[in-house]
C-alpha positions in Angstrom: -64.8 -37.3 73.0 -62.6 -39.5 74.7 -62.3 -42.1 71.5 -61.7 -38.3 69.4 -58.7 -38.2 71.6 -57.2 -41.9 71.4 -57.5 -41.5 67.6 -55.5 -38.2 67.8 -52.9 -39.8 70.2 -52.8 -42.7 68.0 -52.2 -40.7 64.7 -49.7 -38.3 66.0 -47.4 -41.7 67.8 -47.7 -43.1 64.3 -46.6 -39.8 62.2 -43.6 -39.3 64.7 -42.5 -43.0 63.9 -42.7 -42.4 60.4 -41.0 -38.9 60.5 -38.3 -40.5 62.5 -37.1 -42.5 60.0 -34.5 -40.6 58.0 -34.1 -44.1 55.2 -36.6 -46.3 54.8 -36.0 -49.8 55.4 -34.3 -51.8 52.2 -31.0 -52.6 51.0 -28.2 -49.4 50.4 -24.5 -49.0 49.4 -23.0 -46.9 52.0 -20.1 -45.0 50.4 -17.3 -42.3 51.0 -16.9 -40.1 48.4 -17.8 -37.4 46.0 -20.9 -37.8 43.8 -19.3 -36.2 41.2 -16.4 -38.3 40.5 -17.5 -41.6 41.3 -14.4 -43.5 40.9 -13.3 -42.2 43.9 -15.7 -43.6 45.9 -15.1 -45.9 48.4 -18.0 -48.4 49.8 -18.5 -50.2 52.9 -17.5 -53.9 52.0 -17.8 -57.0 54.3 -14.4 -59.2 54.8 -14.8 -62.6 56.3 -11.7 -64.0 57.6 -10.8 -66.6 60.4 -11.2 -63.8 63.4 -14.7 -62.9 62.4 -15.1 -60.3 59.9 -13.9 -56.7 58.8 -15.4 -54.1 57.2 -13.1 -52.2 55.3 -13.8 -49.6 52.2 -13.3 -50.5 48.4 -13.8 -49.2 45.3 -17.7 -50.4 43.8 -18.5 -53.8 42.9 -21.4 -54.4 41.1 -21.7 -57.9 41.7 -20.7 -57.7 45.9 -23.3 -58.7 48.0 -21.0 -57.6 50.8 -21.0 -54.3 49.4 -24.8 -54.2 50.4 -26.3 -53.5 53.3 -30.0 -54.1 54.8 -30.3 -51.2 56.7 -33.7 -51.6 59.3 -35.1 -49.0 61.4 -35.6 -49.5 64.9 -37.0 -47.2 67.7 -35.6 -43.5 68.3 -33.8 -42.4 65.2 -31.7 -46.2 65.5 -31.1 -48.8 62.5 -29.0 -51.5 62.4 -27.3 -52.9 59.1 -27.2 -56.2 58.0 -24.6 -57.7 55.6 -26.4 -58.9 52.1 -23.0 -60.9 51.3 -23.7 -63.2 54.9 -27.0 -62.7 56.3 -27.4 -62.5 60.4 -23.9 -60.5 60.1 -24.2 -56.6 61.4 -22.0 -54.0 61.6 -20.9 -54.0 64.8 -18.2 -53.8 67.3 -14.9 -55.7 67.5 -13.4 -57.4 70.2 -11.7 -54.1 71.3 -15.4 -52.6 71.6 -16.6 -49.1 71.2 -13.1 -47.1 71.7 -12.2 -44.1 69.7 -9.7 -46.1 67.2 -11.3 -49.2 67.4 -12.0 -51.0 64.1 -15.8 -52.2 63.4 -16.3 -55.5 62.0 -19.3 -57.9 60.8 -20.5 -59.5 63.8 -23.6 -61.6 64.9 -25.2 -59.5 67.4 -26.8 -55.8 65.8 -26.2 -52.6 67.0 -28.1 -50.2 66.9 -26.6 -46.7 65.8 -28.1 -42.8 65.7 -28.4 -41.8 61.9 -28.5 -38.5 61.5 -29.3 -36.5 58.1 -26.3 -33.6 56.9 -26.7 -31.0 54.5 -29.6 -31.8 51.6 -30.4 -32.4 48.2 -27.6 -33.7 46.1 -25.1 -33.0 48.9 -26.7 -35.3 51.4 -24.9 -37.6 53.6 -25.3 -39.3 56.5 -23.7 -39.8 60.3 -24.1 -43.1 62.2 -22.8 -42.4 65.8 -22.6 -45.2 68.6 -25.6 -45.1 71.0 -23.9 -44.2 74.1 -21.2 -41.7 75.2 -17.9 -43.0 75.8 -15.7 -41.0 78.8 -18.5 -38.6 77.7 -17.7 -38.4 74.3 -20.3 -39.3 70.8 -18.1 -42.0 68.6 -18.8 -41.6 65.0 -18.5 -44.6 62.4 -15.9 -43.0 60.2 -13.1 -44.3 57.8 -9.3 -45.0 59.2 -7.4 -42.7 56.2 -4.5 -41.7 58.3 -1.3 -40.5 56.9 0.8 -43.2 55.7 -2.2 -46.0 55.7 -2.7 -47.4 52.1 -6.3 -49.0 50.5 -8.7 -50.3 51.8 -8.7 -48.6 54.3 -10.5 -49.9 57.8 -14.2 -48.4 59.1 -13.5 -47.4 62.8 -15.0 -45.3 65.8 -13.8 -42.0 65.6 -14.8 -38.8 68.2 -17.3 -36.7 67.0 -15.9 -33.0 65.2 -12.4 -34.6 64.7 -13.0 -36.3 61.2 -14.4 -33.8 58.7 -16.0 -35.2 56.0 -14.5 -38.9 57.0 -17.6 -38.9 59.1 -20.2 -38.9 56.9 -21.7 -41.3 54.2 -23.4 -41.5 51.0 -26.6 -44.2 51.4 -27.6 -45.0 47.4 -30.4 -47.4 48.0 -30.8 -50.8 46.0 
């Protein structure tokens, strides 16, 4: 009875890892955009420069590697994402940390962001949101469009509920 019951345990801790995972682990293209007009699309590329590196959105580039991203699930719903174009690079915070505003940027040390699943079948997109509240608010990955800002535009931190649609993403896995 009692190695009935480890098995059980052990099953169910395995299906709730596996159910957790909203993407399975492999490379993506994380893009803004409608699916329908794909030229309008903006991806998540990697730019290296002497501070470190940015990640700011572009139109698609077949041939970027630092328009791919290694996306790897961790525990609780968390992945990090890797750069393809410069391995042992993640998303990740900037010197100006995790501040509603603050830019993200390609970085050595992973963090590790909520995903969440919106909407479903061909509509589907995704959230990543910061780990932990800041002045008790959720910070949501999101893309710095502003008025009077011209392409590319950054990927910053934005408060959760104030960006629309600028919040969520497109995964199209490689």
């Amino acid at each position: 009875m009692r190695q009935a019951i480890l098995t059980l345990v052990t099953l169910l801790l395995i299906a709730q890892t596996v159910l957790a995972q909203l993407l399975e682990n492999g490379d993506y293209r994380i893009y803004y955009g409608i699916r329908q007009v794909p030229s309008t699309s903006r991806y998540f590329t990697a730019k290296y420069d002497l501070g470190g590196g940015s990640v700011l959105t572009y139109p698609r580039n077949s041939t970027s590697n630092d328009q791919i991203w290694r996306l790897r699930n961790k525990s609780k719903g968390q992945v990090t994402l890797e750069s393809k174009g410069n391995l042992g690079n993640y998303l990740g915070l900037r010197r100006s940390g995790a501040n509603p505003g603050a830019y993200l940027g390609v970085v050595t040390i992973p963090v590790r962001f909520n995903i969440a699943k919106k909407g479903g079948g061909s509509s589907t997109t995704y959230e990543l949101a910061y780990p932990k509240k800041v002045n008790g608010e959720t910070l949501v990955v999101s893309i710095d469009n502003g008025e009077g800002k011209e392409e590319p535009y950054y990927v910053n931190f934005a408060i959760q509920g104030t960006v629309g649609i600028r919040g969520s993403f497109r995964m199209a896995k490689q």
